[in-house]
C-alpha positions as CSV (number, residue, x, y, z in Angstrom):
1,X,69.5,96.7,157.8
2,X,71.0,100.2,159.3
3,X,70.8,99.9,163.2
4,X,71.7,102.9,165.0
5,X,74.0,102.0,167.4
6,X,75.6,103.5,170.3
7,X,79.0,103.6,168.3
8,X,77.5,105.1,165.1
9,X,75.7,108.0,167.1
10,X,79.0,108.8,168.7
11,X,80.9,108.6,165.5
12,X,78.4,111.4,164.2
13,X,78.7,113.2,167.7
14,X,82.5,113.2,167.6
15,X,82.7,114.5,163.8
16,X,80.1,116.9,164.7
17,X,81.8,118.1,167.3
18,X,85.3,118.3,165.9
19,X,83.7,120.2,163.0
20,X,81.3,122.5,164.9
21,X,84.0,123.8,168.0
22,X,87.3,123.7,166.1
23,X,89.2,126.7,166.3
24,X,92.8,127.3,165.0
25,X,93.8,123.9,167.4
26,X,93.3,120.6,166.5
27,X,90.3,119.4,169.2
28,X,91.5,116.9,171.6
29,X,89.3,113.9,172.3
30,X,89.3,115.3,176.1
31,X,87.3,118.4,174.8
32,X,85.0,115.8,173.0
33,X,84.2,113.6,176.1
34,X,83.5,117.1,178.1
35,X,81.5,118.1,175.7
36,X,79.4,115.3,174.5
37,X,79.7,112.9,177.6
38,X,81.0,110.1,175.2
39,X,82.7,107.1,176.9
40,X,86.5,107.3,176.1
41,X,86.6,103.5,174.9
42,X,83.8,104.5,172.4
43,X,85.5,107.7,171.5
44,X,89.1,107.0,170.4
45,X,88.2,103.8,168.7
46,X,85.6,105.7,166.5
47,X,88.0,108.4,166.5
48,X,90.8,106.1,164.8
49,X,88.9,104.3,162.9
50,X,87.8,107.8,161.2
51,X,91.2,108.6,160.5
52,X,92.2,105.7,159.1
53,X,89.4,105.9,156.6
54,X,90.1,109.4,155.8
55,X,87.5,111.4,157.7
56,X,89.7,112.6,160.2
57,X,93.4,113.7,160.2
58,X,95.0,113.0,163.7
59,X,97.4,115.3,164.9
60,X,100.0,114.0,167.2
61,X,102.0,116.0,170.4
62,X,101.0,117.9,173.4
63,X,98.5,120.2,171.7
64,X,97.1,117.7,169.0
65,X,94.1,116.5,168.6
66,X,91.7,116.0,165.6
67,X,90.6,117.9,162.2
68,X,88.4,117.4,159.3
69,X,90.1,115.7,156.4
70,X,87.8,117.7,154.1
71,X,85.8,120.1,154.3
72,X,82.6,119.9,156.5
73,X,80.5,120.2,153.4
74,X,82.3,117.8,151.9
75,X,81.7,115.0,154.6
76,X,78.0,113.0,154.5
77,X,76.5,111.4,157.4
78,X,76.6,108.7,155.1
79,X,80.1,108.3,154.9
80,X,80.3,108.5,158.7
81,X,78.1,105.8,158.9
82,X,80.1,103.7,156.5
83,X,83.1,103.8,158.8
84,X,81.2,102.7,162.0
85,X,79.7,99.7,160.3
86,X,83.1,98.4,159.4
87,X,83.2,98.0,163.0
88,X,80.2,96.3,163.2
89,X,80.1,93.0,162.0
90,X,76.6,91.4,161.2
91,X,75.1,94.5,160.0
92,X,74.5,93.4,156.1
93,X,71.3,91.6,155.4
94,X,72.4,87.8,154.8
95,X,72.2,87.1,151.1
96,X,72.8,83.0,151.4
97,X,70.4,82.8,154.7
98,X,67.9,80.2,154.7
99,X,64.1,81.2,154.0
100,X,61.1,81.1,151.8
101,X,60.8,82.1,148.1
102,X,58.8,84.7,149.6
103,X,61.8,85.6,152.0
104,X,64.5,85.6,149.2
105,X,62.0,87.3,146.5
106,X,60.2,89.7,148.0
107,X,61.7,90.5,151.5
108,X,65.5,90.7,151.6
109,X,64.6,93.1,148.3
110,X,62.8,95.1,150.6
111,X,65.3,95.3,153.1
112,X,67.6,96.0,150.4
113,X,65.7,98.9,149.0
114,X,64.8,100.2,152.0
115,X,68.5,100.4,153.2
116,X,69.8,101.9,150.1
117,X,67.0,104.8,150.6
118,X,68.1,105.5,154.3
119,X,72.0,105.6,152.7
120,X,71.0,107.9,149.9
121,X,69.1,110.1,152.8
122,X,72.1,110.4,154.8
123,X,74.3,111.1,151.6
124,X,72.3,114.0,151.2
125,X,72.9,115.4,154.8
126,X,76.6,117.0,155.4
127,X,78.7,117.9,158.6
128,X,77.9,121.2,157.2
129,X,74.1,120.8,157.5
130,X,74.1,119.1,160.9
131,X,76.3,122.4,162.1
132,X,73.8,124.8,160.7
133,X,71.2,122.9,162.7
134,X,73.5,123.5,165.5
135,X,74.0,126.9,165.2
136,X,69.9,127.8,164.6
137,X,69.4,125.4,168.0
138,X,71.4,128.2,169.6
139,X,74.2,125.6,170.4
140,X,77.1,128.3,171.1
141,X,80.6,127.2,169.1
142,X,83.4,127.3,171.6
143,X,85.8,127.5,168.4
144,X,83.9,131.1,167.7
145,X,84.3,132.4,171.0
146,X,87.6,131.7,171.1
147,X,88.4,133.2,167.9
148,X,90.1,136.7,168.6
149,X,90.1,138.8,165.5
150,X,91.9,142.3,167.0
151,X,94.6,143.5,165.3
């Protein structure tokens, strides 16, 4: 079954974050850990392991940092989660387990189901929603305020 985790909350946090303050400049993972008071360990390992999977593009140099691979409303929570739990081992319900017929018929289905609902619920939720949320929260942007639009 889904267990929110420590890692998986700042997986969301960091993608949130990188979507929700980016300005012009990639956002570095210092900004992040400012920000959102997320371990560094945790942090660049999530961070990675999002870009290896496609979530994230990492920029490299002095002023690099991270970016969305795709657009914000093109990125679920679910596939967030997806990543994190590749780090995870032991996070699928056991299929060969030992049990009762009334473990392997009618539990583990449940479990099953129950998962595949949550997944589907998350799927439905975008980087795009979770900012919106942000913004009606009155969470202020610091890629906004740094925006200069004069001419």
């Amino acid at each position: 079954m889904l267990r929110l985790s420590k890692k998986m909350l700042f997986a969301i946090e960091a993608v949130l974050d990188i979507a929700y303050h980016a300005a012009s400049a990639p956002v570095q993972s210092r900004e992040i850990t400012r920000r959102q008071g997320i371990p560094r360990r945790y942090l660049e390992q999530a961070l990675q392991q999002l870009v290896r999977q496609g979530v994230l593009i990492g920029v490299r140099g002095p002023r690099g940092g991270y970016r969305l691979a795709r657009e914000r409303r093109r990125i679920s929570v679910g596939d967030i989660v997806r990543v994190v739990r590749t780090m995870e081992p032991g996070e699928n319900v056991p299929t060969d387990a030992g049990g009762s017929g009334l473990g392997h018929s009618v539990v583990q289905p449940l479990w099953v189901e129950l998962h595949e609902e949550v997944m589907a619920r998350l799927d439905s939720v975008t980087i795009d929603d979770l900012c919106t949320r942000a913004d009606h929260a009155g969470i202020a942007s610091e890629g906004r305020r740094n925006l200069d639009f004069s001419i």
